[in-house]
VOPAGU-2260 file (C-alpha; in pm, 1 decimal, decimal comma):
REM VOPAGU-2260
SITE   aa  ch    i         X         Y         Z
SITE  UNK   A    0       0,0       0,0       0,0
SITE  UNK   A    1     142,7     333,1     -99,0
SITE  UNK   A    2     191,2     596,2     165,8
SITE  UNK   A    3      21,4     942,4     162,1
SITE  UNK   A    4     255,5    1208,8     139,2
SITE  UNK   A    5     235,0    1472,2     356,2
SITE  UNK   A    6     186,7    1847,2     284,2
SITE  UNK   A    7     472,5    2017,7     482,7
SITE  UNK   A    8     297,6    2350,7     367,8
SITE  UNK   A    9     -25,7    2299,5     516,4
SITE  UNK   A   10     123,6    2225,3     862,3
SITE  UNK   A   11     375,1    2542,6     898,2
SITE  UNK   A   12      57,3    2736,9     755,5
SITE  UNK   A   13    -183,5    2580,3    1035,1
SITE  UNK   A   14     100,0    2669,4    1291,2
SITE  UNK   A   15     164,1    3021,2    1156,2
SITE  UNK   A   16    -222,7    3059,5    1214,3
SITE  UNK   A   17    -240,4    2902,4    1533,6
SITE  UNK   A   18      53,3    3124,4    1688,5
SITE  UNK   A   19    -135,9    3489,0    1556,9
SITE  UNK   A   20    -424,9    3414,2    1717,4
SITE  UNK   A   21    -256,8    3309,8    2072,0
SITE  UNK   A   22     -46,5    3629,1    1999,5
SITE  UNK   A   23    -380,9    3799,5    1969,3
SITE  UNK   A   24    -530,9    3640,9    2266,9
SITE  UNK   A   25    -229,8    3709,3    2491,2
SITE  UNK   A   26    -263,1    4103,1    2349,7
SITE  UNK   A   27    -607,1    4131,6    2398,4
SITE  UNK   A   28    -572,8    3994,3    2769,3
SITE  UNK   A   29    -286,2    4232,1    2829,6
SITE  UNK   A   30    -482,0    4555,1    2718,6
SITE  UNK   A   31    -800,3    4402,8    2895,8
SITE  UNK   A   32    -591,4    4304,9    3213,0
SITE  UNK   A   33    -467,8    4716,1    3195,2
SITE  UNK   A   34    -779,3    4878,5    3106,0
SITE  UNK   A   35    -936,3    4718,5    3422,8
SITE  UNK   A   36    -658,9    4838,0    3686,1
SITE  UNK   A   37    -730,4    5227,5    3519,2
SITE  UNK   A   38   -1062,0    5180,7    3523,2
SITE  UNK   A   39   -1048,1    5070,8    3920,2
SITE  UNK   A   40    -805,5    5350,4    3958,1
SITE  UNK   A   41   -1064,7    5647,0    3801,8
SITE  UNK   A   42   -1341,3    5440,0    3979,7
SITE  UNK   A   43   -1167,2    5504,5    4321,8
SITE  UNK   A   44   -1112,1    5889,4    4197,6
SITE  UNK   A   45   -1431,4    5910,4    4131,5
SITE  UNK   A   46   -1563,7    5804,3    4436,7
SITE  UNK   A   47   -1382,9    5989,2    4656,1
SITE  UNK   A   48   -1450,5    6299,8    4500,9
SITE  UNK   A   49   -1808,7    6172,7    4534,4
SITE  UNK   A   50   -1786,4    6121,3    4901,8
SITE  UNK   A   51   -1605,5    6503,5    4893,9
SITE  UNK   A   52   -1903,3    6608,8    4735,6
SITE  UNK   A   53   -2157,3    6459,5    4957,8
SITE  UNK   A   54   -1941,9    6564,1    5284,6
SITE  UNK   A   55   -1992,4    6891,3    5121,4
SITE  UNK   A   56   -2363,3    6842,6    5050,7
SITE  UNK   A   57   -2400,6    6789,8    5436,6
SITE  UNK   A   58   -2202,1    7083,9    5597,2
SITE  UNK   A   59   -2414,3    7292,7    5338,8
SITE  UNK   A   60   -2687,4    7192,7    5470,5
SITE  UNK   A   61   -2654,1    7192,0    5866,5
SITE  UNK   A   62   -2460,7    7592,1    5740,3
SITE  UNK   A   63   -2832,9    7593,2    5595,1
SITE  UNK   A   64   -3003,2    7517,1    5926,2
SITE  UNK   A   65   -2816,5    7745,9    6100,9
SITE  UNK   A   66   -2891,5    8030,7    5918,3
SITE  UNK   A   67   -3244,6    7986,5    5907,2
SITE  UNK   A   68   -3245,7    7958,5    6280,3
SITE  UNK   A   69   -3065,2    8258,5    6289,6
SITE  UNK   A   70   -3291,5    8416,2    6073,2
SITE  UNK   A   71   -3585,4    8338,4    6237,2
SITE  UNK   A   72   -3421,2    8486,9    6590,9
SITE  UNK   A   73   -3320,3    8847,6    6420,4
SITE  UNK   A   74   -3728,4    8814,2    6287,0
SITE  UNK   A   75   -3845,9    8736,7    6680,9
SITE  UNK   A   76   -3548,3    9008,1    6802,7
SITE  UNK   A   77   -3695,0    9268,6    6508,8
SITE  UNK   A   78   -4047,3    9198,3    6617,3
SITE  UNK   A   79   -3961,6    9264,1    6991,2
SITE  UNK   A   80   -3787,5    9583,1    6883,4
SITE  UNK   A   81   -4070,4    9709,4    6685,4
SITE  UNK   A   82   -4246,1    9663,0    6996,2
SITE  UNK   A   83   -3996,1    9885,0    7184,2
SITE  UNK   A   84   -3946,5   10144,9    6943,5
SITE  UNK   A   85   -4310,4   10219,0    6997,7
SITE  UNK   A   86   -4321,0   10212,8    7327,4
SITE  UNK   A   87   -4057,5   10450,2    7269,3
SITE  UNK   A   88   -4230,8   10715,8    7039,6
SITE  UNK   A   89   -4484,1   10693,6    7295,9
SITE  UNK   A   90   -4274,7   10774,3    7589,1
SITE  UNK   A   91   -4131,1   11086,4    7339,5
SITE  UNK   A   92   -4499,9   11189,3    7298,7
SITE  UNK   A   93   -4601,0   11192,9    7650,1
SITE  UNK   A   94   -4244,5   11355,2    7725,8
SITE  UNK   A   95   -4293,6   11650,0    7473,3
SITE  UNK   A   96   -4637,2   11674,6    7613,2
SITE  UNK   A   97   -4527,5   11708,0    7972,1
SITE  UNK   A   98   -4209,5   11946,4    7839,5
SITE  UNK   A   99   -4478,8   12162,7    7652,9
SITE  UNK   A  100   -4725,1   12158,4    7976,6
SITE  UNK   A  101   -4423,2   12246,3    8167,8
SITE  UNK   A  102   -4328,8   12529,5    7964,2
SITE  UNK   A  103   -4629,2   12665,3    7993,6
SITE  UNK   A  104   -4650,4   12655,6    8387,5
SITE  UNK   A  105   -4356,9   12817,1    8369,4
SITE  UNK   A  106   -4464,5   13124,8    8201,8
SITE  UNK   A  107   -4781,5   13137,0    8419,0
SITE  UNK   A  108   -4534,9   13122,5    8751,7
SITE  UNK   A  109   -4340,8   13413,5    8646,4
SITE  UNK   A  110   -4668,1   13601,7    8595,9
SITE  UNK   A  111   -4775,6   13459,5    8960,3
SITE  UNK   A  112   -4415,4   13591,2    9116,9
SITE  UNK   A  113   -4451,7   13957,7    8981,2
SITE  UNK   A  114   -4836,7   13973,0    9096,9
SITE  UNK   A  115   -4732,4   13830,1    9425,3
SITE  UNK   A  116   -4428,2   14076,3    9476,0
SITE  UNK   A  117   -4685,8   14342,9    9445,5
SITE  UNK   A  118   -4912,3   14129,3    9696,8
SITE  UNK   A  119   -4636,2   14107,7    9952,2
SITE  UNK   A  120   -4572,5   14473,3    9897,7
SITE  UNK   A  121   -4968,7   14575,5    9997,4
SITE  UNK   A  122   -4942,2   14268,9   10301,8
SITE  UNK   A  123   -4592,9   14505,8   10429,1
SITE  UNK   A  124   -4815,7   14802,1   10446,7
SITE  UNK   A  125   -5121,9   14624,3   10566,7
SITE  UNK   A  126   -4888,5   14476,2   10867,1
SITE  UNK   A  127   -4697,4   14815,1   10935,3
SITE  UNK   A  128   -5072,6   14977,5   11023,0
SITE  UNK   A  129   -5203,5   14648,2   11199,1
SITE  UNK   A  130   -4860,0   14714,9   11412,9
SITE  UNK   A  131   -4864,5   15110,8   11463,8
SITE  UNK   A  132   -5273,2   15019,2   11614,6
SITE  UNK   A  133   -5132,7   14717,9   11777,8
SITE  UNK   A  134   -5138,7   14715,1   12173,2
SITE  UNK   A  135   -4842,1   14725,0   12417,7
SITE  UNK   A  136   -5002,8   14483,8   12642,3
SITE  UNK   A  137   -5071,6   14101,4   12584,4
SITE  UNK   A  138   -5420,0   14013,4   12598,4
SITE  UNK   A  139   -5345,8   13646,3   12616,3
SITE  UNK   A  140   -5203,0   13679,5   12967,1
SITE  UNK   A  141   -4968,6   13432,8   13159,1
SITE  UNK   A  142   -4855,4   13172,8   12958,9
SITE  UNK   A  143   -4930,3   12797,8   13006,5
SITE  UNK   A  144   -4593,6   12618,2   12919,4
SITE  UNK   A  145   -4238,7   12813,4   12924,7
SITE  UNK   A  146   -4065,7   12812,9   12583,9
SITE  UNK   A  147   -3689,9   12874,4   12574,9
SITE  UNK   A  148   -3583,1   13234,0   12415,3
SITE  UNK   A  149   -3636,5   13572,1   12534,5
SITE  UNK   A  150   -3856,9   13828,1   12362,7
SITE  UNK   A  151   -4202,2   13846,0   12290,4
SITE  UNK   A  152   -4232,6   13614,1   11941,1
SITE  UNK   A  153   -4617,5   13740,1   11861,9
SITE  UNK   A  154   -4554,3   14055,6   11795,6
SITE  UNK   A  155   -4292,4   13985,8   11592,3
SITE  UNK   A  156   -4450,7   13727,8   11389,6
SITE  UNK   A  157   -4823,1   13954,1   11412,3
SITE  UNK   A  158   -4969,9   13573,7   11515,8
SITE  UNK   A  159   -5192,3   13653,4   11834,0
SITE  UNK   A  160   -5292,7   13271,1   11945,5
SITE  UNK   A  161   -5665,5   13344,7   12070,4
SITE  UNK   A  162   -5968,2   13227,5   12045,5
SITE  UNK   A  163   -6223,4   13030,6   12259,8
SITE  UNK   A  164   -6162,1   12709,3   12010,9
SITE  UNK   A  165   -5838,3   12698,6   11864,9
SITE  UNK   A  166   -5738,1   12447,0   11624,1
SITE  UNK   A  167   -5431,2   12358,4   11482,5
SITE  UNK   A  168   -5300,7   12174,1   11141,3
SITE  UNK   A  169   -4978,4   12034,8   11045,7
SITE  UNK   A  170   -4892,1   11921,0   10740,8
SITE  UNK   A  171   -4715,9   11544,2   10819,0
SITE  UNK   A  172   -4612,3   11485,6   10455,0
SITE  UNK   A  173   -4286,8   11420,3   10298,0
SITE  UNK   A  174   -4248,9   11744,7   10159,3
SITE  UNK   A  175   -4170,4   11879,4   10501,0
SITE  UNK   A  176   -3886,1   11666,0   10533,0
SITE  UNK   A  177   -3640,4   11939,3   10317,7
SITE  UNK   A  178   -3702,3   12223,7   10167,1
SITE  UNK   A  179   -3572,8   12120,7    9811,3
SITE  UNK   A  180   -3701,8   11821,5    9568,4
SITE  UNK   A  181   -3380,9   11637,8    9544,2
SITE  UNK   A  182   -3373,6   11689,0    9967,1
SITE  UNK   A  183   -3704,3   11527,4   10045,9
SITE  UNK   A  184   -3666,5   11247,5    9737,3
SITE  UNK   A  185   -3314,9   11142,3    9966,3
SITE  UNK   A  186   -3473,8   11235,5   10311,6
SITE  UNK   A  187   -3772,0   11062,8   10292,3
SITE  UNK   A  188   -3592,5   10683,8   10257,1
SITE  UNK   A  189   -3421,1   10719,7   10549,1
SITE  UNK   A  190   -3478,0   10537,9   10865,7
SITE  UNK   A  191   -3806,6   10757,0   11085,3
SITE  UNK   A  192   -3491,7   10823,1   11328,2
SITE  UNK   A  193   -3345,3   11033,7   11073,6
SITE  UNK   A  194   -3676,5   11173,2   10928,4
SITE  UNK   A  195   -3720,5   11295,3   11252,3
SITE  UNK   A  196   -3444,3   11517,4   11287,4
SITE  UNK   A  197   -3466,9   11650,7   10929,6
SITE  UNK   A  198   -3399,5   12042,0   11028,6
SITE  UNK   A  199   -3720,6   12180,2   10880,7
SITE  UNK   A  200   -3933,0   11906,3   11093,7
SITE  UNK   A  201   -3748,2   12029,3   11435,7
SITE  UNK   A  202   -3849,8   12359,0   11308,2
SITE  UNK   A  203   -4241,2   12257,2   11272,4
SITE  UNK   A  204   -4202,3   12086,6   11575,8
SITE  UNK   A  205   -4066,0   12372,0   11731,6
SITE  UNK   A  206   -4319,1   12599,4   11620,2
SITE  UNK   A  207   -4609,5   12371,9   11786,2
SITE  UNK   A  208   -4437,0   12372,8   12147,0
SITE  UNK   A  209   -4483,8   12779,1   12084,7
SITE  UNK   A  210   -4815,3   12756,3   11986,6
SITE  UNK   A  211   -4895,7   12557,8   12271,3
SITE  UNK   A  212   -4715,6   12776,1   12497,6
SITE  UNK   A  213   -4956,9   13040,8   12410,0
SITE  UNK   A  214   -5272,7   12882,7   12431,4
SITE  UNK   A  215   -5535,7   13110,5   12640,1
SITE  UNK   A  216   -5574,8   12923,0   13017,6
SITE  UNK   A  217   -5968,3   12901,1   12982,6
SITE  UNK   A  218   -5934,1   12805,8   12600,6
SITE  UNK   A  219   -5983,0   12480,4   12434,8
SITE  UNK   A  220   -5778,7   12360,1   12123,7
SITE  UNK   A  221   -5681,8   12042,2   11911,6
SITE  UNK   A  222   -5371,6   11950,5   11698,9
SITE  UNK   A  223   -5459,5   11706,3   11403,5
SITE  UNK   A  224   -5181,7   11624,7   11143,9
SITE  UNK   A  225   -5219,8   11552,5   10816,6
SITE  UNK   A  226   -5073,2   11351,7   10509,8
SITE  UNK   A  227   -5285,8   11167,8   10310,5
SITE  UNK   A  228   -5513,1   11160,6   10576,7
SITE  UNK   A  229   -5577,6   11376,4   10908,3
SITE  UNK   A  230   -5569,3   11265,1   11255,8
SITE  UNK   A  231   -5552,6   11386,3   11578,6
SITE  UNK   A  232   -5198,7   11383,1   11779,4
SITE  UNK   A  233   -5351,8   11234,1   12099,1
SITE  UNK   A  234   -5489,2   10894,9   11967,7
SITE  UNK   A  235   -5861,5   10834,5   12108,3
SITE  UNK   A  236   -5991,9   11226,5   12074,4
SITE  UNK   A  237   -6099,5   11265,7   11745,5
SITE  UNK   A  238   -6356,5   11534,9   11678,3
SITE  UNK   A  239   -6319,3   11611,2   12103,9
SITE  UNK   A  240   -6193,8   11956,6   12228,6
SITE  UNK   A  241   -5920,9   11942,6   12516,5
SITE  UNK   A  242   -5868,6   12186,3   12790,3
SITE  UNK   A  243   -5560,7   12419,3   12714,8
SITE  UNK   A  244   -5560,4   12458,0   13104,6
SITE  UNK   A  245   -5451,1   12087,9   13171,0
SITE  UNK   A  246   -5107,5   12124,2   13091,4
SITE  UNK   A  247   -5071,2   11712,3   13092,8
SITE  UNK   A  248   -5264,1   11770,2   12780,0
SITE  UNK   A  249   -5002,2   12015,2   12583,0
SITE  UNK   A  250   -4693,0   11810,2   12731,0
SITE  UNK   A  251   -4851,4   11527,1   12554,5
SITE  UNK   A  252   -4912,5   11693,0   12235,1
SITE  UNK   A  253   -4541,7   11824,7   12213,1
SITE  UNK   A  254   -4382,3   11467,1   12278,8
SITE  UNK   A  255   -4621,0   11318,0   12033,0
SITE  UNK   A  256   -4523,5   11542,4   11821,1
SITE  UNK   A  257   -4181,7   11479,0   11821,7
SITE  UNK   A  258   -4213,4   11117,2   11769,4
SITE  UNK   A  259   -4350,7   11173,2   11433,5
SITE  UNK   A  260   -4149,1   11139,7   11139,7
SITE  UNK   A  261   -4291,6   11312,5   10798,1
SITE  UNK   A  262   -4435,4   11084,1   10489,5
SITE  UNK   A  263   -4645,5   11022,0   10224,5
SITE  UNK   A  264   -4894,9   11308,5   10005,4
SITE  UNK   A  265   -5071,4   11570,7   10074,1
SITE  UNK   A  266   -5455,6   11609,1   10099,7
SITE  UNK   A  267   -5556,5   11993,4   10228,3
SITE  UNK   A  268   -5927,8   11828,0   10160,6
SITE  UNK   A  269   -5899,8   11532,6   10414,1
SITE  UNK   A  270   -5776,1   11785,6   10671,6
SITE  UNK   A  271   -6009,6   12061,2   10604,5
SITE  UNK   A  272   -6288,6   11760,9   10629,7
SITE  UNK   A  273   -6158,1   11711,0   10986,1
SITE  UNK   A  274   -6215,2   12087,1   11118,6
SITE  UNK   A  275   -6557,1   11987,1   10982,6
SITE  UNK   A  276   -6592,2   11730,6   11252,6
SITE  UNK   A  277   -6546,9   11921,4   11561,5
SITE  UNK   A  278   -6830,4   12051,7   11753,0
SITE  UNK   A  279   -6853,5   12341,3   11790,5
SITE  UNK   A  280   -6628,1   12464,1   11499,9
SITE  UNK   A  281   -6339,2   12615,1   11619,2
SITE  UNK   A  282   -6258,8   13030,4   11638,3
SITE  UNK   A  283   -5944,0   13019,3   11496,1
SITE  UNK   A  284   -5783,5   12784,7   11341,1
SITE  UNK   A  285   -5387,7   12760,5   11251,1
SITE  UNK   A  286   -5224,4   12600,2   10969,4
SITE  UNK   A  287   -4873,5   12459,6   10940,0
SITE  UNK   A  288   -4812,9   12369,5   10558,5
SITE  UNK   A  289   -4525,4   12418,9   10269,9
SITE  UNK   A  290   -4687,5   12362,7    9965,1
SITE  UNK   A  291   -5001,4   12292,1    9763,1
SITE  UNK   A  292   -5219,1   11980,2    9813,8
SITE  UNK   A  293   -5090,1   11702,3    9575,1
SITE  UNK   A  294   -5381,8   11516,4    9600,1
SITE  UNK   A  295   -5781,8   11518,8    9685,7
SITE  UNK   A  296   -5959,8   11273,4    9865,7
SITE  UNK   A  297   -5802,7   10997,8    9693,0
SITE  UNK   A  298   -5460,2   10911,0    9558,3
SITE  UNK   A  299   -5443,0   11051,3    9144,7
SITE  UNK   A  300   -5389,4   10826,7    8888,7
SITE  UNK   A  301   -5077,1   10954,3    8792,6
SITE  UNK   A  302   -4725,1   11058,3    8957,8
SITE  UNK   A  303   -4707,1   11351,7    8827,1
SITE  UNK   A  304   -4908,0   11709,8    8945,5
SITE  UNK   A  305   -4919,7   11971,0    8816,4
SITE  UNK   A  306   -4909,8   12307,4    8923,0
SITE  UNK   A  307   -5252,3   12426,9    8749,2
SITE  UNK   A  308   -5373,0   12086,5    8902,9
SITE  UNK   A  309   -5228,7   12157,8    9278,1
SITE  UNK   A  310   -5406,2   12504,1    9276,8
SITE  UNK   A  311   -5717,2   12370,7    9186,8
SITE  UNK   A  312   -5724,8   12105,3    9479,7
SITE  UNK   A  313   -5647,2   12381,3    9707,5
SITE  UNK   A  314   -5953,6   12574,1    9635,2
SITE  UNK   A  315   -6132,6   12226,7    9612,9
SITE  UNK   A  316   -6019,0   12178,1    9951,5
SITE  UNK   A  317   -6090,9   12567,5   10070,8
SITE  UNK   A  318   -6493,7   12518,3    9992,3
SITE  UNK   A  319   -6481,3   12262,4   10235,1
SITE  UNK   A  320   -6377,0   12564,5   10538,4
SITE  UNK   A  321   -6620,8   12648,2   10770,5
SITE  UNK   A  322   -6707,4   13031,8   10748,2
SITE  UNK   A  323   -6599,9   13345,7   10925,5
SITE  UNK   A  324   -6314,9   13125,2   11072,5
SITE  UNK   A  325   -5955,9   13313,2   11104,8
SITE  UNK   A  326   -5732,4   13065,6   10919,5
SITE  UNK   A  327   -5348,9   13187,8   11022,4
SITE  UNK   A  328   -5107,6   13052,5   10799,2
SITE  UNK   A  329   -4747,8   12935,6   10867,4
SITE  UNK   A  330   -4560,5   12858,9   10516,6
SITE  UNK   A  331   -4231,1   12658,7   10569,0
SITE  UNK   A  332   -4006,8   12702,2   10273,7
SITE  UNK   A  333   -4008,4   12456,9    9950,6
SITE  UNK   A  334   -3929,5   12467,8    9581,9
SITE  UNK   A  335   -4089,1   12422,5    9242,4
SITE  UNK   A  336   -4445,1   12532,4    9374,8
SITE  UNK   A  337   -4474,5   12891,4    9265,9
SITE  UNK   A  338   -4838,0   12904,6    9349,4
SITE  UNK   A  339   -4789,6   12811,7    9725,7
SITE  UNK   A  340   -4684,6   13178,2    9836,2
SITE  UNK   A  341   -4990,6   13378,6    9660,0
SITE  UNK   A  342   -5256,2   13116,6    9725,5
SITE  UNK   A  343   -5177,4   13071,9   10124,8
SITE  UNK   A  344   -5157,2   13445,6   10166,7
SITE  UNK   A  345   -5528,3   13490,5    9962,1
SITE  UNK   A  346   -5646,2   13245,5   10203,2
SITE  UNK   A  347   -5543,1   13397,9   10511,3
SITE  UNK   A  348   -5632,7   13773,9   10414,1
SITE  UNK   A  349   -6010,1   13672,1   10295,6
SITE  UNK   A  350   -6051,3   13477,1   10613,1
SITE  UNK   A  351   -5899,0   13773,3   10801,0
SITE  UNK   A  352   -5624,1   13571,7   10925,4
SITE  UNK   A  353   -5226,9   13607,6   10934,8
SITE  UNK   A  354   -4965,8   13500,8   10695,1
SITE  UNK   A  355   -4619,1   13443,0   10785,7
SITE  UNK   A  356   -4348,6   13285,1   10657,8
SITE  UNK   A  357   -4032,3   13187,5   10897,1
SITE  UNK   A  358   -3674,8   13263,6   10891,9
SITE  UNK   A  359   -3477,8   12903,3   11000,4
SITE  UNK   A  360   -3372,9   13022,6   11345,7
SITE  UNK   A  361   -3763,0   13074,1   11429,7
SITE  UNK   A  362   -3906,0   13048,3   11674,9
């Protein structure tokens, strides 16, 4: 049997072949094998700028929260001080008012001081006759009480204490603590130690253990003092007369007196009320006071007084006096009420009483 030749051709061409395409292969899984590790490595890029990005996202939005908390506190802070500034252009109002009110009083006070410089001027000429008529000798007699000092003090002062029924007011308020604002606003919270020896209360005082000193023996007479409200010094005799001739009596008064310490408003009505009580009315009646009423029956509304308002309680509270009574006035120093001066003395010359005002070493 012949043997088949073989085709040496077709065996290098089938190896040729079969070495290209495991070239090919081996290429192809060398690129792949690379592509892959790049592709990891922009992968990993990727998502860590991805992460950045969403790290980002978050701060952004708790920055976020933030500011619209903060926005919504300036909105509550802007609401509040919408609220204020109101308040505030109502404060300014009321202020200007007051300012304008206040200008005002203070044209009608310098009015008041020139028409009461004349008035003092007629009361000088009206006291130098009184005193050329006036008597050498006292009609009052023997005094009840001895007061220090030498000198006879009544004519001096033209006060002659007389009467069958004498009664005496003292204004108690805080006002007669000092004779300046800024005085009584610092006087009046101290301790009632200190209140009590305030140097224009030891004068009041002072002036009562006179008055009392020249009480008439067969007279009778009661001291009331008065704040907001009157009273009588001696607890338990309201609306009773006591004997000026039971000198107990006036030693009493004195030292109750001068255990009193000054406080609170003033109501001229509530203590003109209280003259109204005593039966029979009194003869003469003497009033210790440094100022205009602040107030009328009741406490006002408001702090504030004004002067217009003050001089219109005081005539409130003069309706309520009985008639064709003396009314002798003692007017203790004290500033910012221009009124006082004009309206005490009117008082005391239609009632046909006496008007004095004392020097500090008095009496």
């Amino acid at each position: 049997m012949k043997r088949k030749k073989l085709n040496v051709f077709s065996l290098s061409f089938l190896d040729i072949i079969t070495c290209g395409l495991g070239a090919i292969i081996l290429l192809f899984v060398l690129v792949n094998a690379k592509s892959a590790a790049q592709r990891d490595t922009v992968t990993s890029e990727l998502r860590a700028e991805v992460n950045r990005i969403e790290t980002q996202a978050l701060e952004g939005k708790k920055q976020l929260i933030q500011v619209r908390n903060v926005l919504e506190k300036t909105r509550t802070e802007l609401v509040k001080t919408q609220g204020l500034s109101r308040q505030v252009i109502e404060i300014i109002k009321n202020s200007n008012v007051e300012l304008a009110t206040s200008d005002k009083d203070t044209l009608a006070s310098k009015s008041h001081v020139n028409k009461l410089k004349a008035d003092l001027k007629s009361l000088e000429e009206d006291v130098k006759r009184l005193r050329a008529g006036a008597k050498a000798q006292d009609e009052l007699g023997a005094k009840l009480r001895p007061f220090p000092g030498e000198g006879d003090r009544q004519y001096l002062t033209d006060l002659k204490v007389g009467g069958q029924r004498i009664f005496i007011l003292v204004d108690a308020s805080a006002s007669m603590l000092d004779e300046t604002i800024v005085g009584v606003i610092r006087r009046r919270n101290q301790r009632p130690k200190e209140k009590i020896n305030a140097p224009k209360w030891r004068q009041a005082v002072k002036t009562i253990n006179w008055l009392t000193a020249q009480l008439p023996p067969t007279s009778k007479f009661q001291v009331y003092t008065f704040n907001e409200s009157a009273a009588p010094l001696i607890a338990g005799t309201q609306g009773t007369w006591l004997n000026a001739g039971e000198v107990d009596k006036l030693n009493k008064t004195v030292a109750r007196m001068r255990q009193l310490a000054p406080e609170k408003g003033t109501s001229l009505l509530n203590a003109f009320n209280a003259i109204g009580e005593m039966k029979p009315a009194p003869d003469n009646i003497f009033l210790l006071s440094d100022s205009l009423p602040t107030m009328g029956a009741k406490k006002p509304w408001g702090k504030r007084v004004s002067g217009k308002k003050r001089l219109s309680l005081f005539n409130e509270a003069v309706r309520e006096l009985p008639s064709r009574t003396p009314v002798n006035i003692i007017l203790y120093p004290m500033e910012g009420d221009p009124f006082a001066a004009s309206a005490f003395w009117k008082l005391a010359k239609n009632t046909r009483g006496s008007f004095f005002c004392p020097s500090k070493d008095w009496p």
